[in-house]
N, C-alpha and C positions, 0 to 999 in steps of 0.2 A: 504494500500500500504506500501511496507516496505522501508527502507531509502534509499533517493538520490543516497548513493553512497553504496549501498549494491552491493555484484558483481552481474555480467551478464554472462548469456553464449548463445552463440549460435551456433551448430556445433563444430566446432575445433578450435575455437572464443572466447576464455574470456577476460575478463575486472573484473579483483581483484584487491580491495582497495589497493593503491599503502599504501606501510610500509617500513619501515627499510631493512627487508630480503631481497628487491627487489634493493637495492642500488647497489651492484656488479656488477649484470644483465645488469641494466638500463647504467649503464656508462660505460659497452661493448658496448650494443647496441647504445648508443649515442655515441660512440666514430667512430663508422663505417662511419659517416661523417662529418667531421670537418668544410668543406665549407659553410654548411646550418646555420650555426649558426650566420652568419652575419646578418639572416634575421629575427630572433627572438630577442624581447626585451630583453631578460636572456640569457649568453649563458651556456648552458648544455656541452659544450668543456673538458675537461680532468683539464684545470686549475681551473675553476668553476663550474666543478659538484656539488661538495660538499654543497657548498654554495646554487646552485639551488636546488637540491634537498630538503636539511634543509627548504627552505625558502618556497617549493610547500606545503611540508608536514603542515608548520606551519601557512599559510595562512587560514584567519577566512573567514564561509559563501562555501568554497571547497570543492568536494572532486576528491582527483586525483585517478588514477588507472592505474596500469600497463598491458600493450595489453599483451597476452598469446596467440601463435598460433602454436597448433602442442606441446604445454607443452614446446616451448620457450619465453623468454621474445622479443619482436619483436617493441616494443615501450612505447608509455605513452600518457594519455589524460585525459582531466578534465572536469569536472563542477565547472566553476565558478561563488564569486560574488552572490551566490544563494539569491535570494532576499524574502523570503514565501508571505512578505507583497503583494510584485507588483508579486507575480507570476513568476517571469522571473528569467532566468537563461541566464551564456554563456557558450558556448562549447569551451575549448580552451588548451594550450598549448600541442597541439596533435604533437606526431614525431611515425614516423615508419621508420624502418631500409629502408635503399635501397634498399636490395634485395626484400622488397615487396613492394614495390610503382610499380603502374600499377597494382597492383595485385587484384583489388578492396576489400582489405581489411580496407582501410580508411573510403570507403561506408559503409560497414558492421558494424566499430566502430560506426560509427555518428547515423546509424539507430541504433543498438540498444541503443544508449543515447537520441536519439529523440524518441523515443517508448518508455523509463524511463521516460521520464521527461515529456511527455504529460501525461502518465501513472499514474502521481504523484500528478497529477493538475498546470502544468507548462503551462501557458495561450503564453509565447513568449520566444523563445532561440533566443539568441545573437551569433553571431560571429564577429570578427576581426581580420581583415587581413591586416599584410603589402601590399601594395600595390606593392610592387618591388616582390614577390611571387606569379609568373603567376601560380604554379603548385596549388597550395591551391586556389586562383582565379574562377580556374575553375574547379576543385572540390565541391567549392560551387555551383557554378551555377549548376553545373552535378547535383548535390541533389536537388534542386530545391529552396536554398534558394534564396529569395528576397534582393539585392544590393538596400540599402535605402539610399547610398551614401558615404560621404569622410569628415573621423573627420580628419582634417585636424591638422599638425603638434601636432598628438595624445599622443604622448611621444617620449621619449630619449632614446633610448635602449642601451646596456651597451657600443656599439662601437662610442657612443658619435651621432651616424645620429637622427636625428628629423624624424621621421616615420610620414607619412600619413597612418593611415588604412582605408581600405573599411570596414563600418556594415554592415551585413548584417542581415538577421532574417526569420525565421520561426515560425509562430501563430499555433496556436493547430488544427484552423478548415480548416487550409489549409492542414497537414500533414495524408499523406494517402502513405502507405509502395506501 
């Protein structure tokens, strides 16, 4: 199997290892909604992109990559926290522009990083989710991840609020496209 975060495609779908080049792109496309950032622990905003991004690229055990749809850049999303020992990984800091939300191309990212990473010998993927984010809520449960509950006051995110996230998880012998 080739690496974690080697890209993906599928259709008019990719996922290429997020880099440097894609810096300009990403902070158009993250700049398309400014409001969403309250509900993430980092915010991607125009004042701290810079800083986010540096700090996605340079986190150990990762890997991030930028969504490409249509040979536009349309978002961002990870693997993190990659664990080989435990097998487990999390899927996380995922953003897609507005104009495709509903579009079910959030499904389409997740499957093909859920099909990577069973594919890889990943036994259990992780998600976390603020819980004030109904839209990602129930986008998981749509995918059929399992809600194992509420890490309570989980972190501080940079707006100073104490987030609860919901984990949730998906096992490798549940996962069937």
């Amino acid at each position: 199997m080739t690496d974690l975060g080697a890209p993906l495609a599928e259709g008019d779908v990719r996922l290429d290892p997020l880099v440097e080049a894609h810096r300009d792109a990403l902070r158009n496309a993250c700049g398309e909604d400014r409001d969403i950032w309250s509900l993430y622990p980092v915010s991607w905003g125009k004042a701290h992109f810079d800083a986010a991004f540096d700090a996605l690229l340079a986190r150990p055990a990762s890997h991030p990559f930028a969504i490409i749809q249509d040979g536009m850049l349309t978002g961002m999303t990870a693997f993190l926290g990659h664990q080989p020992e435990r097998q487990t990984v999390e899927i996380g800091n995922s953003y897609v522009v507005p104009a495709a939300r509903g579009s079910g191309l959030n499904d389409r990212v997740k499957r093909l990083l859920l099909d990577r990473a069973f594919a890889f010998g990943i036994r259990r993927v992780e998600f976390r989710v603020d819980m004030r984010n109904a839209r990602s809520l129930a986008a998981l449960a749509k995918l059929g991840a399992q809600r194992e509950g509420v890490l309570r006051a989980e972190r501080v995110t940079w707006t100073g609020h104490v987030r609860d996230a919901a984990l949730f998880s998906i096992l490798a012998g549940e996962w069937g496209r």
